[in-house]
C-alpha positions in Angstrom: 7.4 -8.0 10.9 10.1 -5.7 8.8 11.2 -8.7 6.5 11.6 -6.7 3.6 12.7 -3.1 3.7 13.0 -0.2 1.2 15.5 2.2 1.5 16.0 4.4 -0.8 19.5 6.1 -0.8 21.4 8.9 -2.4 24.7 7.6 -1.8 26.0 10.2 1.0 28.0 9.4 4.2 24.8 9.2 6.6 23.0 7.4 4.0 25.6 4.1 3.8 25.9 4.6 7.4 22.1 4.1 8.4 22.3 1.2 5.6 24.9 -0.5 7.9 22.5 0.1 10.6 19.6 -1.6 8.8 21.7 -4.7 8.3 21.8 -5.5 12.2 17.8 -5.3 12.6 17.0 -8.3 13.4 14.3 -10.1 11.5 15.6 -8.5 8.1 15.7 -10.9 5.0 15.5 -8.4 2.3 16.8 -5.0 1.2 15.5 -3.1 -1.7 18.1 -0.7 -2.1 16.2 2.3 -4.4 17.9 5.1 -6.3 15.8 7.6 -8.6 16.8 9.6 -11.4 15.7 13.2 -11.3 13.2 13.5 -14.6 14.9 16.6 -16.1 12.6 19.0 -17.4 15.1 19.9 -20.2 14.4 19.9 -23.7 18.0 19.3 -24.9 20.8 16.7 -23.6 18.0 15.4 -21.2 18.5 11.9 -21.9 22.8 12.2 -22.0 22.6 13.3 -19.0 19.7 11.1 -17.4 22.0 8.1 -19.4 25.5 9.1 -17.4 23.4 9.3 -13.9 22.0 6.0 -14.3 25.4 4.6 -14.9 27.2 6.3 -12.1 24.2 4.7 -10.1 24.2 0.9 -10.9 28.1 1.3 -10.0 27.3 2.9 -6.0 23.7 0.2 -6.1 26.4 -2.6 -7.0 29.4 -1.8 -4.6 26.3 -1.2 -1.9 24.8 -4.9 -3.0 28.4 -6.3 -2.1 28.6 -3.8 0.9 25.3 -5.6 2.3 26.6 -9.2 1.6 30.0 -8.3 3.5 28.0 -7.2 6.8 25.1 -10.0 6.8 25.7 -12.7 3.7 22.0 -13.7 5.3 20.1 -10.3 3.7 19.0 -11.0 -0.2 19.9 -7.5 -1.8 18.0 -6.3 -4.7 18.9 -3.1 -6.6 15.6 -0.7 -8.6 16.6 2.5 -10.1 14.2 4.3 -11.7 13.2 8.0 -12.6 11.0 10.7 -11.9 9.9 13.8 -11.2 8.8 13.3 -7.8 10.8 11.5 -5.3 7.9 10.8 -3.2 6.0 9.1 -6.1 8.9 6.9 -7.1 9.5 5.8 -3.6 5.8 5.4 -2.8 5.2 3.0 -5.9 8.4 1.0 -5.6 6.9 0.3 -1.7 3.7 -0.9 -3.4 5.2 -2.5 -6.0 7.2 -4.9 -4.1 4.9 -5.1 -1.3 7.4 -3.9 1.3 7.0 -4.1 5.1 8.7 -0.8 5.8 10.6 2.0 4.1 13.6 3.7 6.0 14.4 7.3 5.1 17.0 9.2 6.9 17.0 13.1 7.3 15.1 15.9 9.2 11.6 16.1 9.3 10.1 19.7 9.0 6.8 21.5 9.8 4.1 21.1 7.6 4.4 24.0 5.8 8.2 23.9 5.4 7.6 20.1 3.7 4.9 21.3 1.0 6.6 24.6 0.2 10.3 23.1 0.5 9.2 19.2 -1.0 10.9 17.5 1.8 11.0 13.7 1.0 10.2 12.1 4.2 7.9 15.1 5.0 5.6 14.3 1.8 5.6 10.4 2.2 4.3 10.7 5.6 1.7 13.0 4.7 0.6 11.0 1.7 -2.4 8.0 2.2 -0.1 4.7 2.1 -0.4 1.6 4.4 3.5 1.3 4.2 5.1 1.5 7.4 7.5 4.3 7.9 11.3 4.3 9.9 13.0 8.2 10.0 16.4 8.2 11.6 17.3 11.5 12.3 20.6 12.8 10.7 22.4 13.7 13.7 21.9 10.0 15.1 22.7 8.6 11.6 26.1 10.4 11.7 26.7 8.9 14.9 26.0 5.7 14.4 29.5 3.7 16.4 30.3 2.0 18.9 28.1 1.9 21.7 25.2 4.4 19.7 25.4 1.6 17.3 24.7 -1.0 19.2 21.5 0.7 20.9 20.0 1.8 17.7 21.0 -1.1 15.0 21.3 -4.6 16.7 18.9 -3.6 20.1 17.1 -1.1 18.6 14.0 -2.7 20.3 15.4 -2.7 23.5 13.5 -0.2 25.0 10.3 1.0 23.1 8.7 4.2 23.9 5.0 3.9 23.1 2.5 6.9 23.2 -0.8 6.1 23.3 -4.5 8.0 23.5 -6.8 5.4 23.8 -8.0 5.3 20.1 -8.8 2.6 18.5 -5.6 3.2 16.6 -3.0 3.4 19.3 -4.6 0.5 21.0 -3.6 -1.8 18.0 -0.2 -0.1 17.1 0.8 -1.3 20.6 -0.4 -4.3 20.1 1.8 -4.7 17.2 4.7 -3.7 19.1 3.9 -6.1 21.8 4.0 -8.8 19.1 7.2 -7.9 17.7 10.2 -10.6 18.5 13.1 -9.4 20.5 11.3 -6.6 22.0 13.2 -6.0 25.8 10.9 -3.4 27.2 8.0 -1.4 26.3 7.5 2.2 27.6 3.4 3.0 27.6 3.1 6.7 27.7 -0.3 8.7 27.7 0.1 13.1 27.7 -2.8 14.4 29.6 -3.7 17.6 28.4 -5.2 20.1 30.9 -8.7 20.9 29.9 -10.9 23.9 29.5 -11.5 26.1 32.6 -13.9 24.1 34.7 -12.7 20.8 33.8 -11.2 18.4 36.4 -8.1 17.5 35.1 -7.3 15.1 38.2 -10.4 13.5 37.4 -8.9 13.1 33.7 -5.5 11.8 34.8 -7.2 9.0 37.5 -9.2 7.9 34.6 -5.9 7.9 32.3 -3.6 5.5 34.7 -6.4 3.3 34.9 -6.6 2.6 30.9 -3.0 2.7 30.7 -2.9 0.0 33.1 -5.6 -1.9 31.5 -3.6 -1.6 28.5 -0.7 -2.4 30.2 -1.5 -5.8 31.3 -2.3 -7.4 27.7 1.4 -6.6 26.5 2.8 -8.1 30.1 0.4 -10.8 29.2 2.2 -11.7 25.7 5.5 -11.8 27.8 7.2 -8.6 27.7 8.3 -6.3 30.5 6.2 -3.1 30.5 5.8 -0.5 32.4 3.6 3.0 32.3 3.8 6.9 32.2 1.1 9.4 32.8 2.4 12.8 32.3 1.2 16.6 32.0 1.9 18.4 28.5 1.2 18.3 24.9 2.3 14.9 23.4 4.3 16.3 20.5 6.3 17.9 23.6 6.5 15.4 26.2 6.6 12.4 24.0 9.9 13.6 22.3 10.9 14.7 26.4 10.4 11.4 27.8 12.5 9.3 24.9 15.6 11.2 26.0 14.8 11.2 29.7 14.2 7.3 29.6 16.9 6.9 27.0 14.5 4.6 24.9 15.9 3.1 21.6 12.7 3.9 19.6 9.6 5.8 19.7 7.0 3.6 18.4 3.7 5.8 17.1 0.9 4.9 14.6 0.2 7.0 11.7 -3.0 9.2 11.2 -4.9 7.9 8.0 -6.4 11.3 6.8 -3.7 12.6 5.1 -1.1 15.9 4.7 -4.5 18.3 4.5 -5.8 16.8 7.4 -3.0 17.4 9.4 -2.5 21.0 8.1 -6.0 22.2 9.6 -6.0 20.1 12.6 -1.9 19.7 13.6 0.0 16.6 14.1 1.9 14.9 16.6 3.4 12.5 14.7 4.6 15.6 12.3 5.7 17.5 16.0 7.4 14.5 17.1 9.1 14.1 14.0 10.6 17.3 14.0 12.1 17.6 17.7 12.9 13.8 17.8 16.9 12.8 18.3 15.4 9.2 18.4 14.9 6.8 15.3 11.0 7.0 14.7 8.7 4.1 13.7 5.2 5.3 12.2 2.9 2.1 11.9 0.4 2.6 9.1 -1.3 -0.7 8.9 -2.8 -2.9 11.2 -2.7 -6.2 9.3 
């Protein structure tokens, strides 16, 4: 499904270290390795220094090219550089323009707020309306990423999926997707029940949930893949992170709302939430083709 990735890179430690990472996916036959060129809003030695950038970048895109080729000869490697003012622009273009399966970005993911006050990357390509499929790996995993850590979260990093789901129409096909994905060892179904309103019976609401997660449970078993099901107690955007570490999954696999950063301002997010308290690489599924 991930065939061709984007990942665009700024050249630091965690940054090569989560592109060594992306090498060992398997399934992977191209990297678009993207650098962009801040658009200085200067009026005088703007394009000197726009000129020496660029240069210092096709040297790092080029010894990252040959990088690639010495870690998986197999992966076709091409190189875009490009620049402007917004990073998220540039990045969400260069994913349309080259018809990408999936663009990785390493770092933190902050609140809301934080990413439209602070312009945090990953933060504003989430929130933006794109059918490109998304992959955060948090920083502290990124730096971390050897020996046995490497092996979980590079080579097997579909080893054991964690899969939240809420009955929507929308998580019902995102796990389908990941039911469909090759080398896929185990998949986690996990549904939050929230306690309801005074009056409500919740017991009544958590019966009703273990019998559509096992509903759901049977057409991934059913393609061939062991599964197995959680009903827990909590918000999702607290027991979803929660359960990764507890079941020491190797990805949280989540679909992406489709309404957008203002949408999720008003009304909250848990794919923001989970974002933010995740030490787990993340993969947001925005398209159901």
């Amino acid at each position: 499904m991930f065939k061709k990735v984007l990942f665009p890179t700024d050249f630091s430690k965690p940054a090569m270290n989560e592109l060594h990472c992306i090498t060992s996916i398997p399934g992977i036959r191209e990297i678009i390795l993207l650098y962009v060129i801040r658009h200085y809003a200067i009026p005088m030695g703007r394009e000197t220094v726009e000129t020496l950038e660029s240069s210092a970048a096709e040297v790092y895109l080029h010894e990252a090219k040959k990088y690639i080729t010495t870690l998986n000869p197999d992966i076709r490697v091409s190189l875009e550089e490009t620049t402007s003012r917004d990073l998220t622009d540039a990045i969400l273009e260069t994913a349309e323009k080259h018809k990408v399966d999936i663009v990785v970005i390493h770092g933190y993911i902050k609140s809301i707020m934080a990413g439209l006050l602070r312009g945090c990357v990953p933060e504003k390509v989430l929130c933006r309306v794109s059918k490109t499929n998304i992959m955060i790996m948090p920083n502290t995993l990124v730096e971390s990423l050897t020996g046995k850590n490497f092996e979980k979260f590079c080579p097997m990093i579909f080893s054991r999926i964690l899969c939240p789901v809420n009955f929507s129409e929308r998580s019902v096909k995102t796990t389908d997707i990941a039911g469909s994905m090759k080398g896929v060892g185990e998949i986690i179904l996990l549904h939050a029940a929230q306690k309801g309103k005074e009056g409500q019976d919740h017991k009544e609401s958590v019966t009703t949930a273990e019998k559509q997660i096992k509903k759901l449970c049977k057409q991934i078993v059913g393609q061939g893949i062991k599964t197995r099901t959680m009903v827990v107690t909590g918000k999702p955007e607290h027991e979803i992170p929660r359960i990764a570490e507890e079941e020491d999954v190797s990805l949280i696999w989540m679909g992406g709302a489709a309404k957008g950063c203002l949408h999720d301002f008003f009304f909250g997010s848990t794919v923001h939430e989970v974002l933010l308290k995740s030490k787990r690489p993340v993969i947001v599924i925005r398209s159901h083709q």
